[in-house]
N, C-alpha and C positions, 0 to 999 in steps of 0.2 A: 170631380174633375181630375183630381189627383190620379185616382185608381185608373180614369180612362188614358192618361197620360202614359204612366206605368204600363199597363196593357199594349198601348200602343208601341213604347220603346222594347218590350218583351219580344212583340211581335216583329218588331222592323229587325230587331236581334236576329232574332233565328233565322230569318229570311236571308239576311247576307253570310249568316251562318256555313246555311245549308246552299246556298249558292255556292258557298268557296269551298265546302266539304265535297260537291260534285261536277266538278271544273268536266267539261264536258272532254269524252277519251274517244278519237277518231280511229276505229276501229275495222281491218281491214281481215280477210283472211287467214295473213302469215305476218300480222304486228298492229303494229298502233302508236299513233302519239297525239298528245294532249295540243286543243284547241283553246285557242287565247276565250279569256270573259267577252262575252256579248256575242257570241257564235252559236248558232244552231244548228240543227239538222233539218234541211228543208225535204230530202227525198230518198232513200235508198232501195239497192236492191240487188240482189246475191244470190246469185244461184251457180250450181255448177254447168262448166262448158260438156259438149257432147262427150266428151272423154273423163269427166267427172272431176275434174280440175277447177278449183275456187274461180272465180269472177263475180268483178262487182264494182259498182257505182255508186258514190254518195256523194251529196250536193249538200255544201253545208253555205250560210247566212251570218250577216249582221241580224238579228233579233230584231231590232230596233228601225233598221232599216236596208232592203237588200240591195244598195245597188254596187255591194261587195259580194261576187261569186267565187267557192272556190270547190272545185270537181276534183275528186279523190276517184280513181279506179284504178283496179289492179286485176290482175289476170296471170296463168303461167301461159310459156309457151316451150316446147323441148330445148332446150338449149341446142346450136350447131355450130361443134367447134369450129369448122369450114366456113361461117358466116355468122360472127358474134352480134350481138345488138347491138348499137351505137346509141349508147344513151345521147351525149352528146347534139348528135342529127337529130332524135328521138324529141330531146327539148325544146329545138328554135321548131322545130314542124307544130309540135303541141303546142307552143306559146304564141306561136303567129304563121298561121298557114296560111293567110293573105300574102304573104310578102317572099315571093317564090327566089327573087335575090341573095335571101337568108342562108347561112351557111353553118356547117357544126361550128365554124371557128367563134360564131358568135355568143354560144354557150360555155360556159364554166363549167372546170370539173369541181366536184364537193360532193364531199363523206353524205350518204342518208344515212346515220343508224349505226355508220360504220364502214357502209359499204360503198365500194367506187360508185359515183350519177353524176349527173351532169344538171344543172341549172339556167335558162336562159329567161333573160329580163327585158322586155322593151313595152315600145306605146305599138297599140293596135291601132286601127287607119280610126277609129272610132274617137280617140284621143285617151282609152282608157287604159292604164297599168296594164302588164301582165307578165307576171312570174309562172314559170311551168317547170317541175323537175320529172325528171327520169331517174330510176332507180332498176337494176336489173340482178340479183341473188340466187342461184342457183334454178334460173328459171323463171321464180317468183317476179313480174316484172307490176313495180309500183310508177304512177303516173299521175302528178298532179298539175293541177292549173287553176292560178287564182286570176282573178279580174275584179277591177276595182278603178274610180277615181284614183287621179294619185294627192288628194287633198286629206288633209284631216277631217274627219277621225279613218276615215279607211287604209291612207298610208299606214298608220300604225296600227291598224287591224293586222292586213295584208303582211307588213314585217314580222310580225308577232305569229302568224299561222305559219309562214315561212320557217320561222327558228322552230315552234313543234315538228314539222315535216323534215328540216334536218337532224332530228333527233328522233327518226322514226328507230322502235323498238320490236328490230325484226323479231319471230317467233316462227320457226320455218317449221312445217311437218318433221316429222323423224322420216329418214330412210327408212325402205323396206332391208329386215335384216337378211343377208344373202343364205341361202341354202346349206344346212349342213352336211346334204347329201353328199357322200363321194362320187 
């Protein structure tokens, strides 16, 4: 009985071990940041656009129970200096495009990574949370959206996926080096 005991604490060991050694890393094209405990990967999918340009979606999970969503995609588009991106507009449209009254003034601006985005927070007509940020870097434009109760344990999911997503760890392609033809 001893030895099964032993065995078993060996075992439960390494398991929270090896849970905490691989904290799960939401991984984008042009960066990444770390996903709070008890989150999954429920779906992804990455291919480049017609111009050969990263795109991609990933739907990650509570483990345990999903009726916490949060939708990571990211895409480039040319940048136009004549018409910049409005992260800002960019987040109350992605966090709640039910509610056509919504205006940029409703979202926050905040750092992703580093980089100027914008944040917007409210309830969906459903009753449930939703945090959505906009991030746009040299083209590279990141785009997230959680949904969630706003009850425990999902509030502090949802807060916790939020702080990884502001600490997103851009990694942008290198330029092409210009020509050293004369």
């Amino acid at each position: 009985m001893q030895r099964l005991i032993s065995a078993l604490s060996l075992t439960l060991g390494l398991l929270c071990a090896t849970a905490t050694a691989h904290a799960l890393e939401v991984k984008t094209s042009f960066g990444s940041f770390k996903a709070p405990d008890g989150v999954g990967e429920v779906n992804r999918e990455e291919k480049p656009d017609k111009a050969g340009k990263p795109t991609g979606m990933a739907v990650y999970s509570r483990t345990d129970d999903p009726k916490a969503v949060f939708i990571v995609v990211w895409s480039y588009a040319e940048p136009d200096p004549a018409k910049p991106y409005d992260a800002l507009d960019g987040a109350v449209k992605f966090g709640n495009p039910f509610d056509k009254k919504l205006t940029r003034d409703a979202a926050k601006p905040v750092p992703l990574g580093g980089v100027e985005g914008a944040r917007y927070e409210g309830k969906l007509p459903n009753g449930l949370r939703s945090i959505s940020y906009v991030a746009v870097n040299g083209g590279y434009r990141l785009i997230v959206l959680l949904k969630g109760p706003n009850d425990s344990p999902y509030k502090e999911t949802m807060d916790a996926f939020s702080k990884g997503v502001e600490g997103f760890a851009w990694t942008l392609p290198a330029a092409p080096a210009a020509s050293a033809t004369p």
